[in-house]
VOBA-1610 file (N, C-alpha, C; in pm, whole numbers, padded with zeros to 5 digits, always signed):
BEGIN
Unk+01523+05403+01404Unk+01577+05276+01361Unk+01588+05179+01477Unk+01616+05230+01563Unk+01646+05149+01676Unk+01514+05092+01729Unk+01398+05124+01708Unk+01260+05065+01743Unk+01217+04941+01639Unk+01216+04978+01498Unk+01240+04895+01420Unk+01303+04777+01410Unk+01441+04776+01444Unk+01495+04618+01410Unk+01474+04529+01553Unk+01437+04542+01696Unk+01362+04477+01770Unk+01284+04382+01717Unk+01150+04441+01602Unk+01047+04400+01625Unk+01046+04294+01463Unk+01170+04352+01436Unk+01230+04293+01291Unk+01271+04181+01293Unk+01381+04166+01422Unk+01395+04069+01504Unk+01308+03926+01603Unk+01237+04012+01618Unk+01117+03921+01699Unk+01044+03866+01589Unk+01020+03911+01447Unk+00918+03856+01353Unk+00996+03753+01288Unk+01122+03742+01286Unk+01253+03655+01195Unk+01254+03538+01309Unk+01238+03585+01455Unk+01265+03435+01587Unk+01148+03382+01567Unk+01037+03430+01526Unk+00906+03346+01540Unk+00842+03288+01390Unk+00898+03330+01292Unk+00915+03277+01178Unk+00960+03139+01115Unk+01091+03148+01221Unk+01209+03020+01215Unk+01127+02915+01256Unk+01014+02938+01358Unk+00952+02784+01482Unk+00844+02752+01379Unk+00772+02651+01361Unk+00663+02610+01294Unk+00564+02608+01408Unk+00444+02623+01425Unk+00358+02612+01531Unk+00362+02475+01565Unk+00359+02441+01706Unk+00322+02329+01753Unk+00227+02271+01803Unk+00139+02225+01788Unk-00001+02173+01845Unk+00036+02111+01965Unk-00013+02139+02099Unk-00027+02024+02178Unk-00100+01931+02217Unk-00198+01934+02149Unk-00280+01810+02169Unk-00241+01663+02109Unk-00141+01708+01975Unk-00063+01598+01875Unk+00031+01701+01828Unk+00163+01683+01949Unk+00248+01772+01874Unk+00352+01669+01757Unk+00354+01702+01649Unk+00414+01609+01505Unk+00544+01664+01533Unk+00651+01634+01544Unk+00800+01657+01544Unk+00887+01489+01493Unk+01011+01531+01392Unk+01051+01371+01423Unk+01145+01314+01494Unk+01106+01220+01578Unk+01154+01206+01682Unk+01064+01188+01790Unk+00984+01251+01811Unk+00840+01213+01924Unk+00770+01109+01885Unk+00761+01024+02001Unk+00729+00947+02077Unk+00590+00965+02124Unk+00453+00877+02156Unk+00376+00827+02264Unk+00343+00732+02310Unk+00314+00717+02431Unk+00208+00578+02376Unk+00094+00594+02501Unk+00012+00499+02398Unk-00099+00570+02504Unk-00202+00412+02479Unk-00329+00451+02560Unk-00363+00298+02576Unk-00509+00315+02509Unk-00556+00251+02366Unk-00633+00281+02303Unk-00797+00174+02328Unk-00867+00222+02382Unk-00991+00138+02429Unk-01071+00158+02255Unk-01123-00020+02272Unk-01213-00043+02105Unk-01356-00136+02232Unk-01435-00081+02078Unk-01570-00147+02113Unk-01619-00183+01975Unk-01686-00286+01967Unk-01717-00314+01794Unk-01863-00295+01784Unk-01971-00291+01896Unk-02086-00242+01866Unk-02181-00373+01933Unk-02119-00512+01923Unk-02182-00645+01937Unk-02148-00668+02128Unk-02097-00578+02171Unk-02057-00600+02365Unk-01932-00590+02386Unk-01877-00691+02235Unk-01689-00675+02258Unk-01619-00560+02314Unk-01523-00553+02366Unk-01440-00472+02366Unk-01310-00507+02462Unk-01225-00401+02471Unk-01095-00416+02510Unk-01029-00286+02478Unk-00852-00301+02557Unk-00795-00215+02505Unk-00680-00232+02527Unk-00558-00185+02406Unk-00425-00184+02334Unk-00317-00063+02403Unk-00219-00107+02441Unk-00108-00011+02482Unk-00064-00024+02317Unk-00048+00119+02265Unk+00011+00100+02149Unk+00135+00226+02146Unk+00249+00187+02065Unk+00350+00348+02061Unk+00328+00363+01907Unk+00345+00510+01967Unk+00346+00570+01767Unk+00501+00639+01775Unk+00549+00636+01672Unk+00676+00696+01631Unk+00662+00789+01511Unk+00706+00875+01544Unk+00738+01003+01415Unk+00907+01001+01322Unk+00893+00927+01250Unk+01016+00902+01195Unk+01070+00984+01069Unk+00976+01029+01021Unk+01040+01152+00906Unk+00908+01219+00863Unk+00949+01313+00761Unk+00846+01445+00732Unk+00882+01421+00595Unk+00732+01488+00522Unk+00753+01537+00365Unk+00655+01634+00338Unk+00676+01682+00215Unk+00564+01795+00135Unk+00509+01705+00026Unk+00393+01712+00019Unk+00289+01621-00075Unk+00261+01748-00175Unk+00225+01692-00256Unk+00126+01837-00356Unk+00036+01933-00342Unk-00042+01856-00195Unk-00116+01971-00146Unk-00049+02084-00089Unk+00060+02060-00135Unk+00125+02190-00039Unk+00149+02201+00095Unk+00093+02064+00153Unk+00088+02032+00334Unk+00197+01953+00380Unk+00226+01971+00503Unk+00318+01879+00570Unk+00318+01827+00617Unk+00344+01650+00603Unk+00259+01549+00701Unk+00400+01443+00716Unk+00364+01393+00834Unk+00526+01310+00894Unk+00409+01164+00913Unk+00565+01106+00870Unk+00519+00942+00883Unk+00549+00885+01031Unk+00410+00889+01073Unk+00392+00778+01197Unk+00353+00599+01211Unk+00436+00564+01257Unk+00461+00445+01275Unk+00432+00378+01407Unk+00289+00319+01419Unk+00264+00239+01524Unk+00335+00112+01575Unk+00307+00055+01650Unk+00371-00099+01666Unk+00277-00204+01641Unk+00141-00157+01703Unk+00042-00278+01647Unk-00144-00240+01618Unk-00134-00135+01575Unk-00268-00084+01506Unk-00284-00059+01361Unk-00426-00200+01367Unk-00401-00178+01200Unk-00489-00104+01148Unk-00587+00022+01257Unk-00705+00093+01225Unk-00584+00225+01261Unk-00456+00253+01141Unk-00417+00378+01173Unk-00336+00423+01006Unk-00375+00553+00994Unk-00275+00601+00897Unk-00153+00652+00884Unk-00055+00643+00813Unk+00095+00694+00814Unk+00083+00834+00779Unk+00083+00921+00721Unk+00079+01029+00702Unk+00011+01121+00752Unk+00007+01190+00885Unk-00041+01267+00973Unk-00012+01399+00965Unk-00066+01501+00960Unk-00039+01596+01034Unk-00174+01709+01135Unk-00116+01789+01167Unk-00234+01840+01232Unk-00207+02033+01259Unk-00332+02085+01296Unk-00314+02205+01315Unk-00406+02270+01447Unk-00440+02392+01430Unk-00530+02402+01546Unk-00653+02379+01536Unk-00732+02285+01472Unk-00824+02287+01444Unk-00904+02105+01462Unk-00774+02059+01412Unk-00754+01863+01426Unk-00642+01808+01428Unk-00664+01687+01415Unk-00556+01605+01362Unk-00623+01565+01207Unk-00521+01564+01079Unk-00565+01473+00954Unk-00476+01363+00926Unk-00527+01272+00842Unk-00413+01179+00754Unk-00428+01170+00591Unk-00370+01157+00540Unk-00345+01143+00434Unk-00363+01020+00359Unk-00487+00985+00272Unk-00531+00881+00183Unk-00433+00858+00070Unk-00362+00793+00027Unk-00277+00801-00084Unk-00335+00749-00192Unk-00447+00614-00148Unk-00556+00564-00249Unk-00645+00639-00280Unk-00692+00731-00214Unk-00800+00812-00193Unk-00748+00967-00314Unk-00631+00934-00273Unk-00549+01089-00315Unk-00622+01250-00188Unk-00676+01208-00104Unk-00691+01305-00044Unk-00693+01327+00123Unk-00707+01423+00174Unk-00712+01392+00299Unk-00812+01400+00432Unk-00787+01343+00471Unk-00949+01314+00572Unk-00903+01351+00719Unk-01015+01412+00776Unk-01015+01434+00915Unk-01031+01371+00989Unk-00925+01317+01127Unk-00912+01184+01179Unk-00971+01268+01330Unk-00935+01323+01386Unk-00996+01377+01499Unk-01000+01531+01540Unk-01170+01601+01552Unk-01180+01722+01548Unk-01131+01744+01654Unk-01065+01919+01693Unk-01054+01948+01866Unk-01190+01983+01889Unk-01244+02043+01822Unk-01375+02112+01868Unk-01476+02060+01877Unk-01488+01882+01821Unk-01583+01798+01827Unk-01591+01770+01991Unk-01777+01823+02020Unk-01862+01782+02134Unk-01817+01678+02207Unk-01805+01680+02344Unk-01796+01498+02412Unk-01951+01458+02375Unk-01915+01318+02344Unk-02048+01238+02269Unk-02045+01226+02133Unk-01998+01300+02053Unk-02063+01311+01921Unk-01904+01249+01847Unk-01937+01229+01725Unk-01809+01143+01641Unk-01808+01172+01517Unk-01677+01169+01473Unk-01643+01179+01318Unk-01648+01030+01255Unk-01649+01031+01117Unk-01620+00878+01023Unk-01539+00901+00972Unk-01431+00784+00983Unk-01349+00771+00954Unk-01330+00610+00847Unk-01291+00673+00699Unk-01312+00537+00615Unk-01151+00471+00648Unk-01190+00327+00684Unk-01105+00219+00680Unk-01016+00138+00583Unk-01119+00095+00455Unk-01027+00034+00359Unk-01074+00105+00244Unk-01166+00208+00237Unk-01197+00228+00094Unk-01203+00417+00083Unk-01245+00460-00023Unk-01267+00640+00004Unk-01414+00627+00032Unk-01493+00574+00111Unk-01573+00595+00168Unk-01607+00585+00311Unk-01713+00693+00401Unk-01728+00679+00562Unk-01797+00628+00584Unk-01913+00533+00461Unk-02069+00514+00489Unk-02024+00357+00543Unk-01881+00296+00560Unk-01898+00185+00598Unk-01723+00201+00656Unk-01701+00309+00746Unk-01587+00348+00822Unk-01626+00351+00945Unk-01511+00361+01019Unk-01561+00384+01182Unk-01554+00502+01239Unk-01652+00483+01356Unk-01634+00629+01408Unk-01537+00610+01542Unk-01529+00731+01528Unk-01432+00816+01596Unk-01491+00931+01716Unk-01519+00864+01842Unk-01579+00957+01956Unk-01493+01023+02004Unk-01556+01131+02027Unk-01490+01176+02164Unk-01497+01191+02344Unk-01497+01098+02369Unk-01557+01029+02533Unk-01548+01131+02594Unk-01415+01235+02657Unk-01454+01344+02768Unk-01322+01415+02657Unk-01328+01535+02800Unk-01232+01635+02778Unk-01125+01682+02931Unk-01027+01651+02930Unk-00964+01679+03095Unk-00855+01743+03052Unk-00767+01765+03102Unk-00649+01802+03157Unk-00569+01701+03279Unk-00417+01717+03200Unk-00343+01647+03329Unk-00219+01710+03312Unk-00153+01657+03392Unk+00001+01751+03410Unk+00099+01646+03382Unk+00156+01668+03294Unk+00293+01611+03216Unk+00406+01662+03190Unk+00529+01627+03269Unk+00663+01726+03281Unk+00610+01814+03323Unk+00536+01853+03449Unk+00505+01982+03523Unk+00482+02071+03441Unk+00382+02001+03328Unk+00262+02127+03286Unk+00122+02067+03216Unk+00085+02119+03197Unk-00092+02112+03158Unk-00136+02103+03029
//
């Protein structure tokens, strides 16, 4: 018995945590901001210090859990986010479904579509992925 409730124990502490992604960890209450470079295809470009805020969570019908993020001034973003180890998604409410906003495993160079005003990608933007690094934040990686 005494080997048993250890491990009984350890499966009930790691049960309680929801996994956290760090690439987009969703909690409410977190905070980023980060500085978003655009290009429109014609030479333009530029780029936006923008903050996102995580201000509350819900369960949709899909059975998923997605928290409402709240930018300050991007109007190429969705409220209903969540993510796992695999991406980040958002949640179409017109659409009724949900779309993949950025792969982890997507190639540097290559891009997802992402539809803008309608349930379609054939006239959405893409979504690159320029490099891949590492940096150290609060003395870690």
């Amino acid at each position: 018995m005494k080997k048993v409730f250890p491990i009984f124990l350890l499966l009930l502490i790691v049960s309680l945590f929801k996994p956290v992604y760090a690439q987009f960890p969703l909690e409410v209450g977190n905070r980023w901001d980060y500085v978003e470079g655009w290009w429109d295809g014609s030479g333009n470009s530029g780029s936006d210090t923008v903050v996102y805020r995580v201000v509350s969570d819900t369960l949709l019908p899909n059975g998923k859990v997605y928290y409402k993020v709240i930018p300050t001034n991007n109007v190429f973003f969705r409220g209903l986010m969540r993510s796992d180890s695999s991406g980040i998604y958002f949640f179409d409410s017109v659409c009724d479904r949900e779309w993949l906003f950025y792969d982890y495993t997507l190639p540097v160079g290559e891009y997802i579509e992402v539809p803008l005003f309608n349930c379609d990608t054939t006239d959405g933007a893409r979504v690159y992925k320029t490099f891949n690094g590492t940096t150290v934040l609060f003395g870690k990686n």
